[in-house]
C-alpha positions as CSV (number, residue, x, y, z in Angstrom):
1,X,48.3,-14.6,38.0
2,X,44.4,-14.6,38.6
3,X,44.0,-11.0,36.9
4,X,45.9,-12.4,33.9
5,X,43.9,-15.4,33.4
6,X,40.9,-13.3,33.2
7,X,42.2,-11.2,31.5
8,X,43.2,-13.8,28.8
9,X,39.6,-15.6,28.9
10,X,38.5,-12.2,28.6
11,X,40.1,-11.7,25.3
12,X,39.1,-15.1,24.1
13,X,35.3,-14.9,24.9
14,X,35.6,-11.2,22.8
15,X,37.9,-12.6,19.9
16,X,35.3,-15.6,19.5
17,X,32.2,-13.0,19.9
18,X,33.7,-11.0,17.0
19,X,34.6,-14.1,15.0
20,X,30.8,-14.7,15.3
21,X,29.4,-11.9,14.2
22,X,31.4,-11.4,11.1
23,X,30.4,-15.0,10.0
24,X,27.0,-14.1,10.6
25,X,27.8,-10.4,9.0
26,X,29.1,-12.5,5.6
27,X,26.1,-15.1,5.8
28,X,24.3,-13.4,2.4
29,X,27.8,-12.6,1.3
30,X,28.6,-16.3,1.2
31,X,25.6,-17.7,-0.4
32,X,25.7,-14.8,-3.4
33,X,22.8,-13.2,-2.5
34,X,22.5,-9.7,-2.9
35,X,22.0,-8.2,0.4
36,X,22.4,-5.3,2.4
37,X,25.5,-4.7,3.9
38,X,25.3,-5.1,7.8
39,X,27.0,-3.4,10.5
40,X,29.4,-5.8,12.7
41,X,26.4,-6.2,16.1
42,X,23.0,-4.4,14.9
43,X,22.8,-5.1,11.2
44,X,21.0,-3.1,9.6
45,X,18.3,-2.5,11.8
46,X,20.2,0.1,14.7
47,X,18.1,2.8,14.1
48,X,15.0,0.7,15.1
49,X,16.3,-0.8,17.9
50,X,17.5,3.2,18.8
51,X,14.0,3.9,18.3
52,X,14.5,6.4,15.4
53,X,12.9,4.0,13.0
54,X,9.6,2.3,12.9
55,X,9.5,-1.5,11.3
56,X,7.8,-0.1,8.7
57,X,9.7,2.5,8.0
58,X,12.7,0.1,8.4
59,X,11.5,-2.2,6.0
60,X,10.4,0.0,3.3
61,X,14.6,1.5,3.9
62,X,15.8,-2.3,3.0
63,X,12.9,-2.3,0.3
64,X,14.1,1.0,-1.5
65,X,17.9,-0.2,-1.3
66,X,17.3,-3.7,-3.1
67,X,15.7,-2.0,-5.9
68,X,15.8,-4.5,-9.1
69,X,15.8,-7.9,-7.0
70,X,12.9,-10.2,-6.5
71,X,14.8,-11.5,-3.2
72,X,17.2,-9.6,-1.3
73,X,19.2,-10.4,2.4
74,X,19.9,-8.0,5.5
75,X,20.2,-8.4,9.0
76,X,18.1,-8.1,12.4
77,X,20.8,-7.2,14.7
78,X,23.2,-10.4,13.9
79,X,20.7,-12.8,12.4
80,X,20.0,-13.0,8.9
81,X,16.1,-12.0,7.2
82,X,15.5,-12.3,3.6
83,X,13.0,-9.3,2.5
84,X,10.3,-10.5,-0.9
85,X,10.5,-7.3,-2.9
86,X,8.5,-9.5,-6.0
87,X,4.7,-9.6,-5.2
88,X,4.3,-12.9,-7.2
89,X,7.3,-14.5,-5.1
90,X,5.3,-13.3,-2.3
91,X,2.6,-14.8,-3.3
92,X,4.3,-18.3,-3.9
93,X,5.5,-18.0,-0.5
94,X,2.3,-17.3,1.3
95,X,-0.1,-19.3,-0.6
96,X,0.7,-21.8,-3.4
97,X,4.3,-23.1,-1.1
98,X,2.1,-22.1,2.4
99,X,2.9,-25.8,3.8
100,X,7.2,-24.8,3.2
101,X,6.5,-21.8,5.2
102,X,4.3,-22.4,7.7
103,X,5.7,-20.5,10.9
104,X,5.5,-17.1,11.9
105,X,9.1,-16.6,11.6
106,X,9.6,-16.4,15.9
107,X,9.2,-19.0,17.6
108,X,7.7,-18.4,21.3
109,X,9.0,-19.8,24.6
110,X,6.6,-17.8,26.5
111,X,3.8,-19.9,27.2
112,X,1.3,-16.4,27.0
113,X,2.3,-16.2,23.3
114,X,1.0,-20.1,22.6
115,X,-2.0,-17.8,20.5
116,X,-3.1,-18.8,16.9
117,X,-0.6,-15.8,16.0
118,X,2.4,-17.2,17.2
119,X,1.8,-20.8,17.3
120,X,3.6,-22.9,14.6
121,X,1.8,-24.4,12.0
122,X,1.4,-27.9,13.2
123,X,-1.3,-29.4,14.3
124,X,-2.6,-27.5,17.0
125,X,-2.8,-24.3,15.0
126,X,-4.8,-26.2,12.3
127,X,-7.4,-27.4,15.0
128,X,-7.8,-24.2,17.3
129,X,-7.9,-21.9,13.3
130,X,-10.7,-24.4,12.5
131,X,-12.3,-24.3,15.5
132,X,-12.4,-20.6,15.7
133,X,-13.8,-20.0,11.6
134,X,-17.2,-20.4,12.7
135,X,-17.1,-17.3,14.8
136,X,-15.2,-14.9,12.9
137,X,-16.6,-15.6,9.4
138,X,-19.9,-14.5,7.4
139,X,-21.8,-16.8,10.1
140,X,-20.2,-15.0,12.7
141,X,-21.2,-11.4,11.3
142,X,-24.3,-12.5,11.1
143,X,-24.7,-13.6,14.5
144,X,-22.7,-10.9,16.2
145,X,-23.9,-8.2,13.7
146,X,-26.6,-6.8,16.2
147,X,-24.3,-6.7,19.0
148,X,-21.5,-4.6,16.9
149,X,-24.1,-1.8,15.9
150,X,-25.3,-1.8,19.7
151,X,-21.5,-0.7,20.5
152,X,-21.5,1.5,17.8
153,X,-24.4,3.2,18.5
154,X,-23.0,3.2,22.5
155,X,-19.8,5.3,20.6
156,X,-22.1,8.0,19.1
157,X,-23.9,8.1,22.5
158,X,-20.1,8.8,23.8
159,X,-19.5,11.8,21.3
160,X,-22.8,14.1,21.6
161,X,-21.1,15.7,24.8
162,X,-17.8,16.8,22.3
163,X,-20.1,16.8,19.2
164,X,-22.5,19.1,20.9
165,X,-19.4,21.9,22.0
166,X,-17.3,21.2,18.7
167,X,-14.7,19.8,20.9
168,X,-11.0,18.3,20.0
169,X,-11.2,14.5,19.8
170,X,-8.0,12.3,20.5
171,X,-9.4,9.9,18.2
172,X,-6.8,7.1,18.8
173,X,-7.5,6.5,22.7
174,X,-11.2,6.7,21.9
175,X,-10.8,4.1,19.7
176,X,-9.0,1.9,21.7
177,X,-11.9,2.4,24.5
178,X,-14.4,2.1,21.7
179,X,-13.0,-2.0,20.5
180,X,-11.7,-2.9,24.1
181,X,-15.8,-2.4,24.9
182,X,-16.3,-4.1,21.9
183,X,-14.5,-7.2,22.1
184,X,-15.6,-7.3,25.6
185,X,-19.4,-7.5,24.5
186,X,-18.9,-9.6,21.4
187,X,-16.2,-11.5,22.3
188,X,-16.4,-12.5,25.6
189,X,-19.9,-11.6,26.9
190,X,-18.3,-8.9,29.3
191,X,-19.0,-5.1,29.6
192,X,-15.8,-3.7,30.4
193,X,-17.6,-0.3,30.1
194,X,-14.2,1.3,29.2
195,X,-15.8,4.3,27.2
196,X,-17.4,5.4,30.0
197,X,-14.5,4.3,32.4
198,X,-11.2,6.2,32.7
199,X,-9.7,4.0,35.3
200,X,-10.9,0.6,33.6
201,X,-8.2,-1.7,34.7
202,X,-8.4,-3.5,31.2
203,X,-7.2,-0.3,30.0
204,X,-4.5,0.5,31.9
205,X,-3.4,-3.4,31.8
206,X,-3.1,-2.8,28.2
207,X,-1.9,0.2,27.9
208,X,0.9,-0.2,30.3
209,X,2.1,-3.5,28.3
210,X,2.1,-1.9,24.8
211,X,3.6,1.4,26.5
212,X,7.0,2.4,24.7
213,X,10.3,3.1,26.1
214,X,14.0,3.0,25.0
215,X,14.5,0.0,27.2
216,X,11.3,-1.8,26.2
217,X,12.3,-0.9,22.5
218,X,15.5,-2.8,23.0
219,X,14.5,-5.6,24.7
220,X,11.7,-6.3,22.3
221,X,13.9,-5.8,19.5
222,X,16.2,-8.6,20.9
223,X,13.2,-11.2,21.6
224,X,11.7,-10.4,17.8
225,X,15.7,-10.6,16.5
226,X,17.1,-12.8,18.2
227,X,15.1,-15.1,20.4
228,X,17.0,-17.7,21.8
229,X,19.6,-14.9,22.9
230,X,16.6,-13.1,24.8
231,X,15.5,-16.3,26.5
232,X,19.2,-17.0,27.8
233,X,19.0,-13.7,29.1
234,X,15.6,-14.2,30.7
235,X,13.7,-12.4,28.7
236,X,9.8,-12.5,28.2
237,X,7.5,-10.7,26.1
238,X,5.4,-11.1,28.6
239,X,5.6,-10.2,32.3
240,X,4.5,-12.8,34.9
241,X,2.1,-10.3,36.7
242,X,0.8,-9.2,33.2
243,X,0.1,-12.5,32.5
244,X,-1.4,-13.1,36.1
245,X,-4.0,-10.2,35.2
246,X,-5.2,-11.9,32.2
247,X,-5.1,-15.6,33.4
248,X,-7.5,-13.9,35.9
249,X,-9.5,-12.5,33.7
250,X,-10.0,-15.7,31.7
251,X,-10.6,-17.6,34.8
252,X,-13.1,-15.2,35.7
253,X,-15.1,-15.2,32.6
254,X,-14.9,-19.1,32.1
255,X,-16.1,-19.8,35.8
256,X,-19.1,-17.0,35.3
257,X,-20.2,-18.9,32.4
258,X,-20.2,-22.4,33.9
259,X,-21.6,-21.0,37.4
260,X,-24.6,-19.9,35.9
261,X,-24.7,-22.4,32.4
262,X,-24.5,-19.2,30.4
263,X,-23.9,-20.4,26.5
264,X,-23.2,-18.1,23.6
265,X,-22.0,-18.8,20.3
266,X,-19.0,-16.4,20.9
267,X,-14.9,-16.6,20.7
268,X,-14.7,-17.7,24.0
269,X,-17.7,-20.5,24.1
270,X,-15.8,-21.7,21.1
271,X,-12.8,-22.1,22.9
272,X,-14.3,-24.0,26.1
273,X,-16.0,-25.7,23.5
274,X,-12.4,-26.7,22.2
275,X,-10.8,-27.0,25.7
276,X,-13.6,-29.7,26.8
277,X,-13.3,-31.7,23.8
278,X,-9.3,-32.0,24.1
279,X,-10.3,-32.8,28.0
280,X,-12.4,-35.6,27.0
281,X,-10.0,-36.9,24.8
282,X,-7.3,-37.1,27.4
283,X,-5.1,-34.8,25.8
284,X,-3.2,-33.4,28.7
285,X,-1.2,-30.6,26.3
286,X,-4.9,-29.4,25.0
287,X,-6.0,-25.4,24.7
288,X,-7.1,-25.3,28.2
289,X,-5.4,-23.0,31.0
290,X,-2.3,-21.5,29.4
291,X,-3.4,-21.2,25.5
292,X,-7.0,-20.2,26.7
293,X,-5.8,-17.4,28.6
294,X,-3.1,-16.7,25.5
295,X,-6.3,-16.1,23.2
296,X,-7.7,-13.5,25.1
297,X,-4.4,-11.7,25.6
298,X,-4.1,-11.9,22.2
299,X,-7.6,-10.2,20.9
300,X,-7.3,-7.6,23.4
301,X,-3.9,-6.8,23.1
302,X,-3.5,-7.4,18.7
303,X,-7.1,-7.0,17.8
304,X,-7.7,-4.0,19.7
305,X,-4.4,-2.8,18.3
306,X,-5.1,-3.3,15.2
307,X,-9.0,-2.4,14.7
308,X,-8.7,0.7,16.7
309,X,-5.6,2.4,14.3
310,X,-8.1,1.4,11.3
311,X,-10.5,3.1,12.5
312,X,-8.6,5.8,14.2
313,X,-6.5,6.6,11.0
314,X,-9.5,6.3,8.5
315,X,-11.6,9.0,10.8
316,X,-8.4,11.1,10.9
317,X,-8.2,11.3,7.1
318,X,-11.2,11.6,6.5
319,X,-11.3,14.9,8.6
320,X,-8.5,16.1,6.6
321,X,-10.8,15.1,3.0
322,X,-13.8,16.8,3.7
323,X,-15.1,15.9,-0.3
324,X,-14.4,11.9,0.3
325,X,-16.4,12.6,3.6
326,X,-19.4,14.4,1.9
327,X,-19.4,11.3,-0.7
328,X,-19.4,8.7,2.1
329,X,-22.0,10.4,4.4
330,X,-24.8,11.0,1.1
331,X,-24.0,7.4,0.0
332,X,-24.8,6.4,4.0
333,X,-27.7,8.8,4.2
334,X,-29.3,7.2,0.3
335,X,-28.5,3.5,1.7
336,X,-30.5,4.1,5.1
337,X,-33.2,5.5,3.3
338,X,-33.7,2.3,0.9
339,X,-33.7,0.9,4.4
340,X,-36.2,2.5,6.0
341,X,-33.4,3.7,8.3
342,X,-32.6,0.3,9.4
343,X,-28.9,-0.1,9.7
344,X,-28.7,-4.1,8.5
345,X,-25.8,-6.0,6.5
346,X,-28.2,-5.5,3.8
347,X,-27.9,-2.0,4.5
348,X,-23.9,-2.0,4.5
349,X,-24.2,-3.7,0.9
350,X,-25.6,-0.9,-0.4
351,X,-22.4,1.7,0.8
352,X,-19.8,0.5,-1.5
353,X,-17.4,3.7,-1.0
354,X,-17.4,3.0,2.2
355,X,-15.4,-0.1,1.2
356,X,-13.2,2.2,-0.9
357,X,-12.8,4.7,2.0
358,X,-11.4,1.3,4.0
359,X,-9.8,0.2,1.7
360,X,-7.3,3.0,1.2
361,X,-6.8,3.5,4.5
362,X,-5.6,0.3,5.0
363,X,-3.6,0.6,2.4
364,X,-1.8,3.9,3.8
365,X,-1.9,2.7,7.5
366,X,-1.7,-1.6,6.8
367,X,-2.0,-2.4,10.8
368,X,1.1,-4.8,10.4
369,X,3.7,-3.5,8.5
370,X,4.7,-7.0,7.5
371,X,4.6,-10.4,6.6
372,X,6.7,-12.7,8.7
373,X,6.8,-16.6,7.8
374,X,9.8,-19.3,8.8
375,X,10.7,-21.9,6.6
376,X,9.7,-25.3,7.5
377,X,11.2,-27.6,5.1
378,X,14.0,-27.4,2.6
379,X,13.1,-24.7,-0.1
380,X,15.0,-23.7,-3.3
381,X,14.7,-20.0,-4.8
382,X,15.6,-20.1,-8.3
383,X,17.9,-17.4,-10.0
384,X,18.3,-16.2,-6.5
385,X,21.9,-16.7,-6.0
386,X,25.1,-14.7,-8.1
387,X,26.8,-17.8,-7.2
388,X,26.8,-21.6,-9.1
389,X,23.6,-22.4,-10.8
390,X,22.0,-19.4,-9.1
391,X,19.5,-21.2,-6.8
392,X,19.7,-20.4,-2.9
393,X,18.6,-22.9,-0.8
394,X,16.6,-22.2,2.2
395,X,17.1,-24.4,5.1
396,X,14.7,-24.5,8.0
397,X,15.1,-22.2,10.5
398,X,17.9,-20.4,8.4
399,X,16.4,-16.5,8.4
400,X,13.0,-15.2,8.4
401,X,11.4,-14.4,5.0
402,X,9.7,-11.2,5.4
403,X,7.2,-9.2,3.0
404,X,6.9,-5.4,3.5
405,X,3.1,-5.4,3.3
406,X,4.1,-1.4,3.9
407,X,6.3,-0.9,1.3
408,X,4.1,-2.8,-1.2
409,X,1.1,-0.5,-0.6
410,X,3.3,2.8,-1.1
411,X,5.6,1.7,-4.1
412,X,4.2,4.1,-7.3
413,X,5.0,1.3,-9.6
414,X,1.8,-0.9,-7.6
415,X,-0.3,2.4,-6.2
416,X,0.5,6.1,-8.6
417,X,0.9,9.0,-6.0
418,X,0.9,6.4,-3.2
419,X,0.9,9.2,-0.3
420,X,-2.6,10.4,-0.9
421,X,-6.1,9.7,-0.3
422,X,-7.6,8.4,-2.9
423,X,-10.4,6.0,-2.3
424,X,-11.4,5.6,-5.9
425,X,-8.1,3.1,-6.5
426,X,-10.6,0.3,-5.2
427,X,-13.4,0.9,-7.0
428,X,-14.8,-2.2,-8.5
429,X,-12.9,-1.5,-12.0
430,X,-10.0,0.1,-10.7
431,X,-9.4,-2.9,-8.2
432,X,-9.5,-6.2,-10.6
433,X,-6.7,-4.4,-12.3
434,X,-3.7,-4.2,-9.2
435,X,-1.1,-6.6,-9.2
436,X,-2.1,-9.4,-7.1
437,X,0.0,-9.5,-3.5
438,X,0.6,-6.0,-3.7
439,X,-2.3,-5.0,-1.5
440,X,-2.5,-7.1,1.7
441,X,-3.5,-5.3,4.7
442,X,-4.6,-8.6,6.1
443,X,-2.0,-11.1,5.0
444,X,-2.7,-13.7,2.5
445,X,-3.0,-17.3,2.8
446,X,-3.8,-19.9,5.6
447,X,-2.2,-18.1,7.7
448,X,-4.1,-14.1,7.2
449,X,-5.8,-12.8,9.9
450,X,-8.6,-14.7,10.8
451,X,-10.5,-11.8,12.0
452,X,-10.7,-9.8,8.6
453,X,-14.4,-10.6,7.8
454,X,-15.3,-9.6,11.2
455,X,-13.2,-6.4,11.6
456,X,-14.3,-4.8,8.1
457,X,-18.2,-5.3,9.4
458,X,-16.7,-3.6,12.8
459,X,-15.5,-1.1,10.7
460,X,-17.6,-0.3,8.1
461,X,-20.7,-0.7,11.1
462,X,-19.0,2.4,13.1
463,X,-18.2,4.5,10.3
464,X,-21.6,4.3,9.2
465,X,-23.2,5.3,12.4
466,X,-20.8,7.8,13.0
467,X,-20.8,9.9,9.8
468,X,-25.0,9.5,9.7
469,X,-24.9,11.7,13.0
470,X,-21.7,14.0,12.8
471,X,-18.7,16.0,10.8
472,X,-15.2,15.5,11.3
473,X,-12.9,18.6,10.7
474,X,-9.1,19.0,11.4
475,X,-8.1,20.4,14.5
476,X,-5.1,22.8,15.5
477,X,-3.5,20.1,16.4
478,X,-4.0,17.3,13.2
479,X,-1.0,16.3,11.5
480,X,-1.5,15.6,8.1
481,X,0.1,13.1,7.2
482,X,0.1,11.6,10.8
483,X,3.9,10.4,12.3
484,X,3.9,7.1,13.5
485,X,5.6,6.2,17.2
486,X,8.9,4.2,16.1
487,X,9.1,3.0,19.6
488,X,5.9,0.5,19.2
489,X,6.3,-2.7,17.5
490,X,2.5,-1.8,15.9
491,X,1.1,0.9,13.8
492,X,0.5,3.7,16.3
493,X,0.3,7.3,15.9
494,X,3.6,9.5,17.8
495,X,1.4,12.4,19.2
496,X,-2.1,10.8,18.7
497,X,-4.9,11.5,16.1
498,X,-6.7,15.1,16.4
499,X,-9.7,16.2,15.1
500,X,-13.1,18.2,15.4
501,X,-16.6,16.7,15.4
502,X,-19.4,17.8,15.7
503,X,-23.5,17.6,15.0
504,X,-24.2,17.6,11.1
505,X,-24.5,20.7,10.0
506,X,-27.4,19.1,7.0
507,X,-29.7,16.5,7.1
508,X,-30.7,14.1,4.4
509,X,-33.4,14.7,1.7
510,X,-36.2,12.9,1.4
């Protein structure tokens, strides 16, 4: 009697889970949108929760398929996404309709991911983005500008050992080591010391969390995907004793600073800046604690992430381009000259193709391989729909709206032979004339990356210094072009990023 009753609620709980997901299977179906025909419980996105995708490589799959639509539907897992194929719809969406889509597309429960990324676009995100302009903008280059070529020139110290003996360079890791240090200094007034360091525990902290697996794959597919499914589950993107580490950290830093009334126009005198104020004010939900801790997380975990592929990826090509490198390095060698070898923003002004050389290789490697927003209020796209008078109207909360950033950058109608090199598509002429959205390693709108300003000067800063004293050369090991690692949710290299270097082989003339 028992075994049948379960039996029977057995059968019921399955009949209603498959009743589910074919109405969320039909959803595009139903609102005549053309759309990508899912499969019954992943969608179409099972080969990147199997790990044999990467997003980007996902997203450029669903961008190929809806060729000839501005706006076109699929599925992550069994919720529906809409993917922008149009760069001026894009556009719309991002910047001239920004307040309709205001959200990041996920909304967090974890309170380690309460971070100007993932925070919604209310109120708080407006106050801790505005508090945080001052330090990441021009004023903030300025300020911070002799601190970044101090850890630049601390990376070339780094190399002479391998420079010296020609050695292979994993130029990934180094990277990594190279903007942990960096954000460290800059950032937080700490010197992690993780170039010189192999066991630096904010390296291994940070390693171990972005570290891919099948499992983690899968699990961070479902929190991304479907969120409120993940958290029923008990799922976190976040672990409780990775967060522990960092809310240590913070604690750490913030009690140093007060102990011995240290005060630095950095990130994080900004935020206790912020925190005190809120204090003051009685707020009790201010960005103390929690959200303070969530910001550091977040440039050491993102930002590293992020700057150290740029850079990683733009030394690796150009290794494998040795005439791009020869232009660079005699347009770095003429600038320092002017200069009175004085390496100065002045200086950087004066190294344009170095701007180009970025440029591209943002464009080739874009460190996120998409733009995510949610709709926040009621929005109508026009001609849209097969159905009625051909408008689909977006309700809040309905799907994602995602722009391939990747698949933008790579499409030959935007970019001609879009898989090579060429740095000269953003010279000054050749530049005014793309389509606008099409290029946006960064994002657009209010909600880009704040730290753009401040990364290029990062960038540009170590590239500099770096081709001044030494030649990159492929390696038995480079891969040209470079596979990426499908199991991690950010651009990162499968097998890491080889090359040679050594001392320059030719000085400058006078």
């Amino acid at each position: 009697m028992w075994g049948a009753a379960l039996l029977a609620g057995a059968l019921a709980l399955l009949a209603w889970c498959v009743a589910f997901l074919r109405r969320r299977a039909s959803h595009w179906r139903a609102r005549g949108l053309p759309h990508l025909r899912p499969r019954l419980l992943f969608g179409n996105a099972l080969a990147y929760a199997l790990s044999r995708q990467s997003c980007a490589q996902l997203l450029e799959d669903a961008y190929r398929r809806l060729a000839g639509h501005a706006l076109g539907g699929f599925h992550l897992l069994w919720r529906p996404a809409l993917l922008v194929r149009d760069p001026a719809l894009a556009g719309r969406l991002l910047v001239h309709d920004f307040e309709s889509f205001r959200d990041r597309g996920y909304r967090p429960f974890d309170p380690m991911l309460q971070d100007l990324f993932f925070l919604r676009g209310d109120h708080r995100w407006r106050t801790l983005r505005e508090s945080l302009e001052p330090g990441f903008g021009p004023k903030g280059a300025r300020y911070l500008f002799f601190l970044l070529d101090e850890m630049a020139l601390r990376l070339v110290k780094v190399l002479e050992t391998p420079a010296e003996r020609c050695l292979e360079l994993e130029v990934f890791e180094q990277m990594q080591r190279f903007v942990i240090d960096t954000v460290g200094t800059c950032a937080f007034g700490v010197e992690f010391e993780t170039m010189l360091n192999y066991d630096s525990f904010v390296l291994k902290e940070t390693q171990r969390m972005i570290s891919g697996s099948f499992l983690k794959k899968i699990k961070k597919t479902l929190l991304l995907a479907v969120p409120e499914t993940a958290r029923a589950m008990g799922m976190r993107f976040v672990r409780p004793e990775d967060a522990a580490v960092f809310r240590w950290l913070t604690a750490e830093i913030v009690a140093h600073r007060r102990r011995n009334n240290v005060r630095r126009g950095d990130l994080i005198q900004l935020l206790m800046a912020l925190a005190a104020k809120e204090a003051d004010a009685g707020q009790k939900d201010g960005f103390g604690g929690e959200m303070l801790s969530a910001q550091v997380m977040l440039l050491l975990m993102l930002g590293r992430q992020k700057v150290a592929a740029a850079l990683a990826f733009c030394l690796h090509l150009l290794a494998a381009h040795p005439e791009e490198q020869t232009r660079a390095r005699v347009q770095v060698d003429a600038a320092l000259r002017r200069h009175h070898q004085q390496l100065s923003l002045q200086a950087l002004q004066d190294m344009p193709y170095l701007d180009m050389v970025l440029s591209e290789t943002l464009r080739l490697h874009p460190p996120m391989s998409n733009v995510t927003r949610g709709c926040t209020a009621a929005y109508t796209f026009r001609g849209a729909s097969r159905l009625g008078d051909g408008c689909l109207r977006l309700q809040p909360g309905e799907a994602p709206v995602m722009v391939p950033v990747c698949a933008l950058h790579r499409d030959p109608a935007y970019f001609p032979q879009p898989d090579r090199f060429l740095p000269d598509r953003f010279a000054p002429d050749n530049a005014s004339q793309h389509t606008p959205y099409t290029y946006m390693p960064f994002g657009a709108g209010k909600r880009s990356c704040l730290g753009e300003h401040l990364s290029l000067v990062l960038m540009k800063t170590t590239l500099a210094r770096l081709l001044s004293r030494y030649e990159l050369f492929p390696s038995p090991r480079t891969e040209y072009p470079s596979p990426v690692d499908p199991r991690q949710l950010l651009l990162s290299p499968r097998d890491g990023l080889w090359i040679k270097i050594s001392n320059r082989h030719w000085l400058p003339c006078d």
